[in-house]
PyMOL CGO cylinders between C-alpha atoms (Angstrom):
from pymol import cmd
from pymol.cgo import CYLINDER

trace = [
    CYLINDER, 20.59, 10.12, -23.58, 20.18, 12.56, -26.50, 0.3, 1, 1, 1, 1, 1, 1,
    CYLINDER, 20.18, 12.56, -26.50, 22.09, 10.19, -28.86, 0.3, 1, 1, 1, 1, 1, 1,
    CYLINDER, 22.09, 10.19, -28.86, 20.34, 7.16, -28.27, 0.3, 1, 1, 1, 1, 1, 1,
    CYLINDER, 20.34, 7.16, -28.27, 17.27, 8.84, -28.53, 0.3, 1, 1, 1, 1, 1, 1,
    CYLINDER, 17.27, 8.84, -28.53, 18.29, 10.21, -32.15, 0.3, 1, 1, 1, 1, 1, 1,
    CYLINDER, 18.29, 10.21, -32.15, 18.96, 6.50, -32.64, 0.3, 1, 1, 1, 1, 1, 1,
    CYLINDER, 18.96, 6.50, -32.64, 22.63, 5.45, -31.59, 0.3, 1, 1, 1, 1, 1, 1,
    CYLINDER, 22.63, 5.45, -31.59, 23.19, 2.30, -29.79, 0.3, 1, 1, 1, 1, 1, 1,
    CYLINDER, 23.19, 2.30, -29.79, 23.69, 2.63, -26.18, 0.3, 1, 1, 1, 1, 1, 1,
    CYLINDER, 23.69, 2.63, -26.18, 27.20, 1.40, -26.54, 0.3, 1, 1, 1, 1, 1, 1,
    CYLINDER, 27.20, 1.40, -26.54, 27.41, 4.05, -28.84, 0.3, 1, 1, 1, 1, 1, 1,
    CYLINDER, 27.41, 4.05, -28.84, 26.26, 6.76, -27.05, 0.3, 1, 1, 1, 1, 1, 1,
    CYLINDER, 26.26, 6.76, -27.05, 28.11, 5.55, -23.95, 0.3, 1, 1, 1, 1, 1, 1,
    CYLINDER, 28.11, 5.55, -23.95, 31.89, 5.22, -25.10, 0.3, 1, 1, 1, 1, 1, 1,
    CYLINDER, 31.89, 5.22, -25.10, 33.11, 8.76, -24.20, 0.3, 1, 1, 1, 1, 1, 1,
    CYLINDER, 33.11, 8.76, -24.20, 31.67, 8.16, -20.78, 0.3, 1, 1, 1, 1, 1, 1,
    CYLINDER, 31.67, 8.16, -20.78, 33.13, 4.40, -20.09, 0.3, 1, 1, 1, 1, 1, 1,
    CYLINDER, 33.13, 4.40, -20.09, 35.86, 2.34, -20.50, 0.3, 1, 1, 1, 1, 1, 1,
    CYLINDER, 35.86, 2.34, -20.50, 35.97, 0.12, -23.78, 0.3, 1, 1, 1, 1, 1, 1,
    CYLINDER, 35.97, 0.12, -23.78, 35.56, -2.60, -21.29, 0.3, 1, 1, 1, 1, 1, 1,
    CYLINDER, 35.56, -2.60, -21.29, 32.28, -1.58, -20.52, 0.3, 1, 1, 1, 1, 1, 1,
    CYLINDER, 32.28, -1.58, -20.52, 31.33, -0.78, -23.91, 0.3, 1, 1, 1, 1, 1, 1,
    CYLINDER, 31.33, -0.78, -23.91, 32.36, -4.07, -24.60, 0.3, 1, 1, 1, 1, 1, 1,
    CYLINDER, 32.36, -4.07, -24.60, 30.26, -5.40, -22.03, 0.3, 1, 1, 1, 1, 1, 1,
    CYLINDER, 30.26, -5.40, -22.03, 27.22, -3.37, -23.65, 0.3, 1, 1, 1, 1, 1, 1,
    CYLINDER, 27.22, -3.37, -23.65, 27.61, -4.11, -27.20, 0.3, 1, 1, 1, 1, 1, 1,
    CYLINDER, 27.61, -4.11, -27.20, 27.65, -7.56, -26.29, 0.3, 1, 1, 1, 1, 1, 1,
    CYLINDER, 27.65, -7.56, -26.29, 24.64, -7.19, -24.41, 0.3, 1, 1, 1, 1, 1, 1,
    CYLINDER, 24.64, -7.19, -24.41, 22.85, -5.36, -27.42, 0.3, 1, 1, 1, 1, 1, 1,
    CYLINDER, 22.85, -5.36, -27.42, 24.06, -8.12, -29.74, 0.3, 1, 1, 1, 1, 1, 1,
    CYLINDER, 24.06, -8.12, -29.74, 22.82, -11.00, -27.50, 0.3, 1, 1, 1, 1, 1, 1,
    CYLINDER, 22.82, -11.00, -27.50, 19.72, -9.10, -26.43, 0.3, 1, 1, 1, 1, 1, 1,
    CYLINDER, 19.72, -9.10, -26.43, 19.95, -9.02, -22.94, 0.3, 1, 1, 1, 1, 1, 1,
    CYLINDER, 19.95, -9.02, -22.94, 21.43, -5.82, -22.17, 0.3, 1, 1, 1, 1, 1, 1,
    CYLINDER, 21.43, -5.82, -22.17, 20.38, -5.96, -18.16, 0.3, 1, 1, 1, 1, 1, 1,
    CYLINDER, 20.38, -5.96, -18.16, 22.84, -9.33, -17.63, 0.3, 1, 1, 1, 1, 1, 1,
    CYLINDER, 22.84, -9.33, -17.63, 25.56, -7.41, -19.73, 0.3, 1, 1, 1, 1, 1, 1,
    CYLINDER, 25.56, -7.41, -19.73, 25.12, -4.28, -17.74, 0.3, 1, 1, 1, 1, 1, 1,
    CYLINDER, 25.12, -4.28, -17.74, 25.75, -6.31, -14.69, 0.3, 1, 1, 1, 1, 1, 1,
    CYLINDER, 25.75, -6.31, -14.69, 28.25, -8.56, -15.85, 0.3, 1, 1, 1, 1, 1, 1,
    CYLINDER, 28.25, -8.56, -15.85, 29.97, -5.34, -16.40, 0.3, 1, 1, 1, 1, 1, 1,
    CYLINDER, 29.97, -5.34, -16.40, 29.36, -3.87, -12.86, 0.3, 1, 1, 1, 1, 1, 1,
    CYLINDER, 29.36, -3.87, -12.86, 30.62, -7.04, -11.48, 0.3, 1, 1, 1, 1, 1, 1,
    CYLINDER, 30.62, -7.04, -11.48, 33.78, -7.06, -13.81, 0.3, 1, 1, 1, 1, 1, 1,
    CYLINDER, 33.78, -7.06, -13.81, 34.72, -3.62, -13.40, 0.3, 1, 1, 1, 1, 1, 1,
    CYLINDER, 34.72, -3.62, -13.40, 34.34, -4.01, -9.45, 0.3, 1, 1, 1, 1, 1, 1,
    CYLINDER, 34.34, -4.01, -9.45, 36.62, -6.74, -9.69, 0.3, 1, 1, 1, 1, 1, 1,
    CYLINDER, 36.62, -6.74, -9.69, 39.23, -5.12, -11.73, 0.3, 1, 1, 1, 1, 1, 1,
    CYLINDER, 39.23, -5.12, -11.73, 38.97, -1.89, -9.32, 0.3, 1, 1, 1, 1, 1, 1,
    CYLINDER, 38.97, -1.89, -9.32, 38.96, -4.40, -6.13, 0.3, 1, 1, 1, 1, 1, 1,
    CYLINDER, 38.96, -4.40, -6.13, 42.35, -5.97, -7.67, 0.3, 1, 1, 1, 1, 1, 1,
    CYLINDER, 42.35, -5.97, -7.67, 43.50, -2.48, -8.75, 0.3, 1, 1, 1, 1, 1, 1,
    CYLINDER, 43.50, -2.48, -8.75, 43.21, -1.81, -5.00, 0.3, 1, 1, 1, 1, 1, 1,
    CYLINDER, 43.21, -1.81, -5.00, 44.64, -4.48, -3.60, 0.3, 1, 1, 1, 1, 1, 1,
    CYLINDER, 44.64, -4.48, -3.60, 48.13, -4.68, -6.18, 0.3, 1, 1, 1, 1, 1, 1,
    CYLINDER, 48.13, -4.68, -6.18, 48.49, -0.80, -5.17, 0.3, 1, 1, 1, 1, 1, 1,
    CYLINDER, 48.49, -0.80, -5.17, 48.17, -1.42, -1.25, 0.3, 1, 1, 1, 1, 1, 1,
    CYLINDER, 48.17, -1.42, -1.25, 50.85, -4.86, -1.64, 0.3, 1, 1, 1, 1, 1, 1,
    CYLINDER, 50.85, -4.86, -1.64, 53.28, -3.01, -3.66, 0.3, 1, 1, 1, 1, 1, 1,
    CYLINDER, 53.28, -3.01, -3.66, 53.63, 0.80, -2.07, 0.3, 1, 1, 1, 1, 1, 1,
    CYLINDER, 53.63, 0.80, -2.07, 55.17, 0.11, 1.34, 0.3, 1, 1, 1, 1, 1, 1,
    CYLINDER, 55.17, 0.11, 1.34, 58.35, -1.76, -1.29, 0.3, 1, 1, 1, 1, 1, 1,
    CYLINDER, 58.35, -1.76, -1.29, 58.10, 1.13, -3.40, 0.3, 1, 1, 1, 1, 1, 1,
    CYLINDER, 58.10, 1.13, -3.40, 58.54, 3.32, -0.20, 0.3, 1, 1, 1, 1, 1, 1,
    CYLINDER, 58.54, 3.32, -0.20, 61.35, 1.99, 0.90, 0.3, 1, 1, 1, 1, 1, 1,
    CYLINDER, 61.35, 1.99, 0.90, 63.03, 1.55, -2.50, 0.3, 1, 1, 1, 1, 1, 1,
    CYLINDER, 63.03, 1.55, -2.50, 62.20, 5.34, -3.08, 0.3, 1, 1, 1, 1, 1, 1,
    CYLINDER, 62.20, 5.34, -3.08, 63.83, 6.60, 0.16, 0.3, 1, 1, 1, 1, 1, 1,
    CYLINDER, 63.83, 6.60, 0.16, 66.69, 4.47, 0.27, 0.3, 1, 1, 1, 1, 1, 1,
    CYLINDER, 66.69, 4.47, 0.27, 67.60, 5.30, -3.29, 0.3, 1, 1, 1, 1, 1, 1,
    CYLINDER, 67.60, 5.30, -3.29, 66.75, 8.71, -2.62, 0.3, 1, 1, 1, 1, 1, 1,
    CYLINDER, 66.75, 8.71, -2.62, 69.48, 8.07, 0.83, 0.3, 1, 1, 1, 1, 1, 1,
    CYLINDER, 69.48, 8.07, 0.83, 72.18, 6.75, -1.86, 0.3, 1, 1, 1, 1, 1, 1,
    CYLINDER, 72.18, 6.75, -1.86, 72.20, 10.01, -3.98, 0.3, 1, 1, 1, 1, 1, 1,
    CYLINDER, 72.20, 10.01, -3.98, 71.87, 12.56, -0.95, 0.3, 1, 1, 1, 1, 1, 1,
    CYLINDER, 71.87, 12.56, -0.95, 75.12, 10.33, -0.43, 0.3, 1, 1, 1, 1, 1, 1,
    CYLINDER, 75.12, 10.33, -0.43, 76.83, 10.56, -3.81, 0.3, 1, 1, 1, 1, 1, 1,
    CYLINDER, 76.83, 10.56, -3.81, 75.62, 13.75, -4.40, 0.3, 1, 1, 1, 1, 1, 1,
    CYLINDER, 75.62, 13.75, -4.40, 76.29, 15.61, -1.38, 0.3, 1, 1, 1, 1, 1, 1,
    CYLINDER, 76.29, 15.61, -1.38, 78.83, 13.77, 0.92, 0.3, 1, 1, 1, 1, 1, 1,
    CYLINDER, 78.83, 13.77, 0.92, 81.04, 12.41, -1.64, 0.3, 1, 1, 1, 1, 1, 1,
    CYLINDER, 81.04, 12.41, -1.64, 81.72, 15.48, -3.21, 0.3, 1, 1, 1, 1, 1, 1,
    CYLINDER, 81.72, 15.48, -3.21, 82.79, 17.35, 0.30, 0.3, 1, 1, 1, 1, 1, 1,
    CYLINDER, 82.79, 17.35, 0.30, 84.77, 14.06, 0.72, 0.3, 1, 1, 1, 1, 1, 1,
    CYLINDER, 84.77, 14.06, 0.72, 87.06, 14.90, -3.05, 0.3, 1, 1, 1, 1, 1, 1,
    CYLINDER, 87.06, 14.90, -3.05, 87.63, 18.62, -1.41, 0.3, 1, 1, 1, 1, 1, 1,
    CYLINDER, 87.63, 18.62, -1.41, 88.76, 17.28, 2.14, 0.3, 1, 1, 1, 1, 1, 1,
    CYLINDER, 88.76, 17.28, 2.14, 91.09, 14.45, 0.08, 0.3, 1, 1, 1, 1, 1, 1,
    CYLINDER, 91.09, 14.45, 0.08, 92.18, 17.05, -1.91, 0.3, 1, 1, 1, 1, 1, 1,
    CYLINDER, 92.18, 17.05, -1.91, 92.78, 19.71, 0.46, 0.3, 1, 1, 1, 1, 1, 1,
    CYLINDER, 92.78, 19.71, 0.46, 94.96, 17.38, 2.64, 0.3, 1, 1, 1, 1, 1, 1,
    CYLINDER, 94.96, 17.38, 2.64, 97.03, 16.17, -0.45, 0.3, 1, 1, 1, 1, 1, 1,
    CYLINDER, 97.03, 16.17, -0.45, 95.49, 12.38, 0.01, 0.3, 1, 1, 1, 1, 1, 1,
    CYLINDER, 95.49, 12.38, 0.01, 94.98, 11.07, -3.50, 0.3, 1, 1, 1, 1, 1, 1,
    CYLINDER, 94.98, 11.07, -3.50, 91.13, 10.11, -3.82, 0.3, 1, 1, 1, 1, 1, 1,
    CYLINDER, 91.13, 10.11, -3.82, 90.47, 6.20, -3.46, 0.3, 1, 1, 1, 1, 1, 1,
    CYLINDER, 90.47, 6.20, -3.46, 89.15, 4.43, -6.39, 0.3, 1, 1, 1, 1, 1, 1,
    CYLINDER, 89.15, 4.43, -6.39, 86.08, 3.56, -4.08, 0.3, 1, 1, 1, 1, 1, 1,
    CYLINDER, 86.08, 3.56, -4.08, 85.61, 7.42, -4.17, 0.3, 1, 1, 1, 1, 1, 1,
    CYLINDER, 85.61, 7.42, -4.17, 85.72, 7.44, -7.66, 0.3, 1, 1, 1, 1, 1, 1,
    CYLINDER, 85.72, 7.44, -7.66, 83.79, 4.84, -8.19, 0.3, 1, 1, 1, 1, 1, 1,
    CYLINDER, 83.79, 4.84, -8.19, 80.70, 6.61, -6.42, 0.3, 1, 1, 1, 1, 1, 1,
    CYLINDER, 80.70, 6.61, -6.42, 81.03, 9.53, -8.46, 0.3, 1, 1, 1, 1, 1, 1,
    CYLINDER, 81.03, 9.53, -8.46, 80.90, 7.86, -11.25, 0.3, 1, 1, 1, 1, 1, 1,
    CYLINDER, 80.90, 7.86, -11.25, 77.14, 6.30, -9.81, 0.3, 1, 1, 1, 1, 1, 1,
    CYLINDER, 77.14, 6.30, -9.81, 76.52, 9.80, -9.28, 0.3, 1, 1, 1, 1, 1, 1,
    CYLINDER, 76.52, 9.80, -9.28, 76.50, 10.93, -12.65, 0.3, 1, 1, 1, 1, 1, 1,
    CYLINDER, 76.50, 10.93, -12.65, 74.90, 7.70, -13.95, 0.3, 1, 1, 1, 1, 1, 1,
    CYLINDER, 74.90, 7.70, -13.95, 71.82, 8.08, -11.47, 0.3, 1, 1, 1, 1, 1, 1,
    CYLINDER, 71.82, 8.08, -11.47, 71.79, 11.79, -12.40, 0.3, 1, 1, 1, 1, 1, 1,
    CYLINDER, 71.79, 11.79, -12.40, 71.30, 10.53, -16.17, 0.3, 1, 1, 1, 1, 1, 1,
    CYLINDER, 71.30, 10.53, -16.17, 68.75, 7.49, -15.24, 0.3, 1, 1, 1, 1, 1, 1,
    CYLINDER, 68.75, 7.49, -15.24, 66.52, 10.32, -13.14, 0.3, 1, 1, 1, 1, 1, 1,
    CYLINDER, 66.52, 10.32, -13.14, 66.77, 12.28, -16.01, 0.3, 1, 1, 1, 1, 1, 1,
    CYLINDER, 66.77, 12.28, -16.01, 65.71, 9.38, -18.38, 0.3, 1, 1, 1, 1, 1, 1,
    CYLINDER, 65.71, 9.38, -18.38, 63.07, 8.19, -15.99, 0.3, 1, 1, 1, 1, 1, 1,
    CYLINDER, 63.07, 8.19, -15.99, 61.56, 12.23, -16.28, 0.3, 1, 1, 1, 1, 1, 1,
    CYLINDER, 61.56, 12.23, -16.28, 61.45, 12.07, -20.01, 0.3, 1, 1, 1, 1, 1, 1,
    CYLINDER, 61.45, 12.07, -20.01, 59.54, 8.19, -19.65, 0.3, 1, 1, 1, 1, 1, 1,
    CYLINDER, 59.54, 8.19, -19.65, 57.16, 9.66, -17.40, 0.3, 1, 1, 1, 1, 1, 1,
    CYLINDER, 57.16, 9.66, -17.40, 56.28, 12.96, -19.20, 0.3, 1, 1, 1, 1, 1, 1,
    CYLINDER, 56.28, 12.96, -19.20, 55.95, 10.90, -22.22, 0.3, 1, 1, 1, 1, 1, 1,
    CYLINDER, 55.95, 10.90, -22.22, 53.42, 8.46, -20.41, 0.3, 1, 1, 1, 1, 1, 1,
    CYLINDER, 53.42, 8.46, -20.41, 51.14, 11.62, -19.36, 0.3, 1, 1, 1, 1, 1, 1,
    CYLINDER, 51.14, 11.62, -19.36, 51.81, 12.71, -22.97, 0.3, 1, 1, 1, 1, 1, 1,
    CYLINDER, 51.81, 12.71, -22.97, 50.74, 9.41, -24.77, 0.3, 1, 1, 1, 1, 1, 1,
    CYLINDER, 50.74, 9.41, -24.77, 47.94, 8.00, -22.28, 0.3, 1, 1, 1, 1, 1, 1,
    CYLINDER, 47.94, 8.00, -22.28, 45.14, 7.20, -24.69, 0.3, 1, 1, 1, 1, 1, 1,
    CYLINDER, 45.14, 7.20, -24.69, 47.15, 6.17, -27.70, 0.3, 1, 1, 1, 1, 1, 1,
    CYLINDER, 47.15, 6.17, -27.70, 46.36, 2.39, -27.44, 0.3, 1, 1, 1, 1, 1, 1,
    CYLINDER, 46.36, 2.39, -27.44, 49.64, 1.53, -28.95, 0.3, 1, 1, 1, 1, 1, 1,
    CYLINDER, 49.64, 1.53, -28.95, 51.79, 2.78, -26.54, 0.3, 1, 1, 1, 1, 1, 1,
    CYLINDER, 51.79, 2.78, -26.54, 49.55, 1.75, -23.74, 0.3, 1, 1, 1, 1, 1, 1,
    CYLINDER, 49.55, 1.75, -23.74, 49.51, -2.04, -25.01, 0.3, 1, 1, 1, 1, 1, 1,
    CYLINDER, 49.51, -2.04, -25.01, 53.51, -1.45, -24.91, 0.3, 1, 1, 1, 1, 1, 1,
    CYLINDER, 53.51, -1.45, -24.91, 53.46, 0.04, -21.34, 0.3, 1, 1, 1, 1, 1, 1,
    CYLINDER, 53.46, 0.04, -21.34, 51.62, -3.31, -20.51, 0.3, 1, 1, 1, 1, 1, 1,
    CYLINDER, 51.62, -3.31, -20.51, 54.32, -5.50, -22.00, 0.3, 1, 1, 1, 1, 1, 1,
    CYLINDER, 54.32, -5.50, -22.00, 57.26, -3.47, -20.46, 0.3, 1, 1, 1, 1, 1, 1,
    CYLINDER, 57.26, -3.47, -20.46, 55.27, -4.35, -16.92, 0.3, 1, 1, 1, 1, 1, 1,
    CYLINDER, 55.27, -4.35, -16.92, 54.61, -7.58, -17.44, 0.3, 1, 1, 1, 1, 1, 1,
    CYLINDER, 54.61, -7.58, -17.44, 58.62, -7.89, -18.33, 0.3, 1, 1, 1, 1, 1, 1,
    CYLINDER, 58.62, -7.89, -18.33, 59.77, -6.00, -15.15, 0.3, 1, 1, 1, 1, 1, 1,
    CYLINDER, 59.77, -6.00, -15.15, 62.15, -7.98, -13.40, 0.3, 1, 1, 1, 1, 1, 1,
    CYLINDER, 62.15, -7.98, -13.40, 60.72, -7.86, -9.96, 0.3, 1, 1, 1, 1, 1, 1,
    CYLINDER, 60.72, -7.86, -9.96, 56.92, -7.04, -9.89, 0.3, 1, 1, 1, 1, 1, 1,
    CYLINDER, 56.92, -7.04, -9.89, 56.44, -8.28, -13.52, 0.3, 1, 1, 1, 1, 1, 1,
    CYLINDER, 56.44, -8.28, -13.52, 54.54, -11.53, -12.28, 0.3, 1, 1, 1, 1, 1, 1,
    CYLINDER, 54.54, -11.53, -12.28, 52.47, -9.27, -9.71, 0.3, 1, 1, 1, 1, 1, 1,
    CYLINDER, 52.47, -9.27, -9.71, 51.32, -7.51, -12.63, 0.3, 1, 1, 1, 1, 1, 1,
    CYLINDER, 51.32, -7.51, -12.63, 50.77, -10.82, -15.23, 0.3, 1, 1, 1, 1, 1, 1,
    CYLINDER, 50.77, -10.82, -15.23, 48.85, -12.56, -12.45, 0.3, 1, 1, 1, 1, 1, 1,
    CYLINDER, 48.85, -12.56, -12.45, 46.49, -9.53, -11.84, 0.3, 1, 1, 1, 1, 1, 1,
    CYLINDER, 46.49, -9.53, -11.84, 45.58, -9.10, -15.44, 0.3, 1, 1, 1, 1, 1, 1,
    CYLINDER, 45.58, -9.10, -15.44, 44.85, -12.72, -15.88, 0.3, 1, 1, 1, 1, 1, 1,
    CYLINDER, 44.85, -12.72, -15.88, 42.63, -12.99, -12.96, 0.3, 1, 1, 1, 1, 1, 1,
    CYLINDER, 42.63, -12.99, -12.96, 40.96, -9.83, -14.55, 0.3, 1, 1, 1, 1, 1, 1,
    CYLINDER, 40.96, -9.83, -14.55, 40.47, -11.82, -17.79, 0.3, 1, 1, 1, 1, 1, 1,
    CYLINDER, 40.47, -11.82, -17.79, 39.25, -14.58, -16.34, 0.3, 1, 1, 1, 1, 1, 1,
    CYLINDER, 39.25, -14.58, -16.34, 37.08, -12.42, -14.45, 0.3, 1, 1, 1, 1, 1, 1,
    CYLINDER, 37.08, -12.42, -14.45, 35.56, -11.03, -17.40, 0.3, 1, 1, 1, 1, 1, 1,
    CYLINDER, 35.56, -11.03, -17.40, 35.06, -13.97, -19.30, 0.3, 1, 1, 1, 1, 1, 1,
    CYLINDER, 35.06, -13.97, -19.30, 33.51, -15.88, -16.32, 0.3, 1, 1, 1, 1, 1, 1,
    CYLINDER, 33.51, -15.88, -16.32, 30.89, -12.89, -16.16, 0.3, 1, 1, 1, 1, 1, 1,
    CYLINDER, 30.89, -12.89, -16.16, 30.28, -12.89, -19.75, 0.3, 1, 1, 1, 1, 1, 1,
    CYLINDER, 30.28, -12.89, -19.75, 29.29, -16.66, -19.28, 0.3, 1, 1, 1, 1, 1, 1,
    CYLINDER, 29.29, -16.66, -19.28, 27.46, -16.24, -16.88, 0.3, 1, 1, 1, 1, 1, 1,
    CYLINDER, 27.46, -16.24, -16.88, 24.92, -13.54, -18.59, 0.3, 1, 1, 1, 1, 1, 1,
    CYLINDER, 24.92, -13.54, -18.59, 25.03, -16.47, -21.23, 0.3, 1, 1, 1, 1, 1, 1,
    CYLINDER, 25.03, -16.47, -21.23, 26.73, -15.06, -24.05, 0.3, 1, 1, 1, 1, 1, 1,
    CYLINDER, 26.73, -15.06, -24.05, 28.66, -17.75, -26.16, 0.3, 1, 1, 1, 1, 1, 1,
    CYLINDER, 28.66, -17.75, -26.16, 32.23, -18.27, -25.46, 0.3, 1, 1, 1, 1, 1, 1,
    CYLINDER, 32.23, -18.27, -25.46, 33.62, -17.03, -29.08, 0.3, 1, 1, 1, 1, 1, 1,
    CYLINDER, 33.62, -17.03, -29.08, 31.71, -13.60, -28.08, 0.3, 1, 1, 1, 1, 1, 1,
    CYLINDER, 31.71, -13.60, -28.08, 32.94, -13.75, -24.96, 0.3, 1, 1, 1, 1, 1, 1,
    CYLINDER, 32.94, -13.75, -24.96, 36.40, -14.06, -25.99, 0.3, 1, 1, 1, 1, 1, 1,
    CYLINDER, 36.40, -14.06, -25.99, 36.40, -11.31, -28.80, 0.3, 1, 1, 1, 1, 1, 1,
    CYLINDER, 36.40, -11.31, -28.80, 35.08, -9.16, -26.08, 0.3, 1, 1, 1, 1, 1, 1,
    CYLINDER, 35.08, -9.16, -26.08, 38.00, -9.61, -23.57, 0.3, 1, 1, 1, 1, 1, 1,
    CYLINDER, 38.00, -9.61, -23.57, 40.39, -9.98, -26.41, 0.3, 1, 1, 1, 1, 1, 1,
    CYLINDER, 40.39, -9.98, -26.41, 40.55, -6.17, -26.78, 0.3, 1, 1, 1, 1, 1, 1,
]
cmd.load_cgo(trace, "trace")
């Protein structure tokens, strides 16, 4: 309140507060001069987004359960049993099988890819905010293999979301697209 009252915009004073979305949303609305339609094309848009937000997290983390625990099964396996299984071969004078050796060798290589995946996520708490790595985030999840088109489809429906609320507050569609384009 203090800034706009020493004479910032309200998308001004606003941005450490709100997403650039919304500040977006308001600038427009300053620009065009109807701040109240912006202000609730904004609401609306950022309800949607959370509402999708929502929905993508409830579809995807009964998968992600089960991928967690069953790759967290496979290395109790490789880490655990398989190595009791080397000492039993070896204490009996059986030569280990090549299947044996095999899952070792997954051992060590999950070891490394848990240790790689540690790194990419203390570098993700690290970098959040720095809009160049988060546009790259975006891309790598948009590229994933398997949830990549989950994750494409929910940001277009989010774009199109926007842009149908910044039409219908009656901004212009060039301003409407600058604003999303961000």
């Amino acid at each position: 309140v203090s800034r706009v009252v020493r004479g910032s915009s309200l998308s001004e004073a606003i941005e450490t507060f709100f997403s650039r979305q919304a500040v977006s949303f308001i600038r427009i609305g300053e620009a065009g001069g109807d701040l109240a339609s912006a202000a609730a094309a904004a609401f609306e848009s950022l309800s949607s987004s959370r509402e999708q937000k929502r929905a993508l997290t409830k579809a995807l983390s009964y998968p992600m359960f089960i991928f967690l625990f069953s790759f967290a099964c496979i290395l109790f396996f490789a880490w655990y049993i398989v190595p009791q299984l080397r000492s039993v071969f070896i204490s009996m004078d059986i030569e280990p099988s090549a299947a044996l050796a095999f899952i070792e060798t997954f051992a060590s290589f999950s070891a490394g890819f848990l240790i790689i995946s540690g790194v990419f996520l203390v570098s993700a708490k690290l970098f959040a905010g720095n809009t160049a790595f988060e546009r790259r985030v975006e891309e790598i999840k948009i590229r994933s293999p398997l949830v990549g088109h989950l994750f494409k489809k929910a940001r277009s429906a989010r774009l199109l979301s926007d842009i149908s609320c910044l039409l219908g507050a009656g901004l212009p569609l060039p301003k409407a697209l600058s604003s999303v384009s961000g």
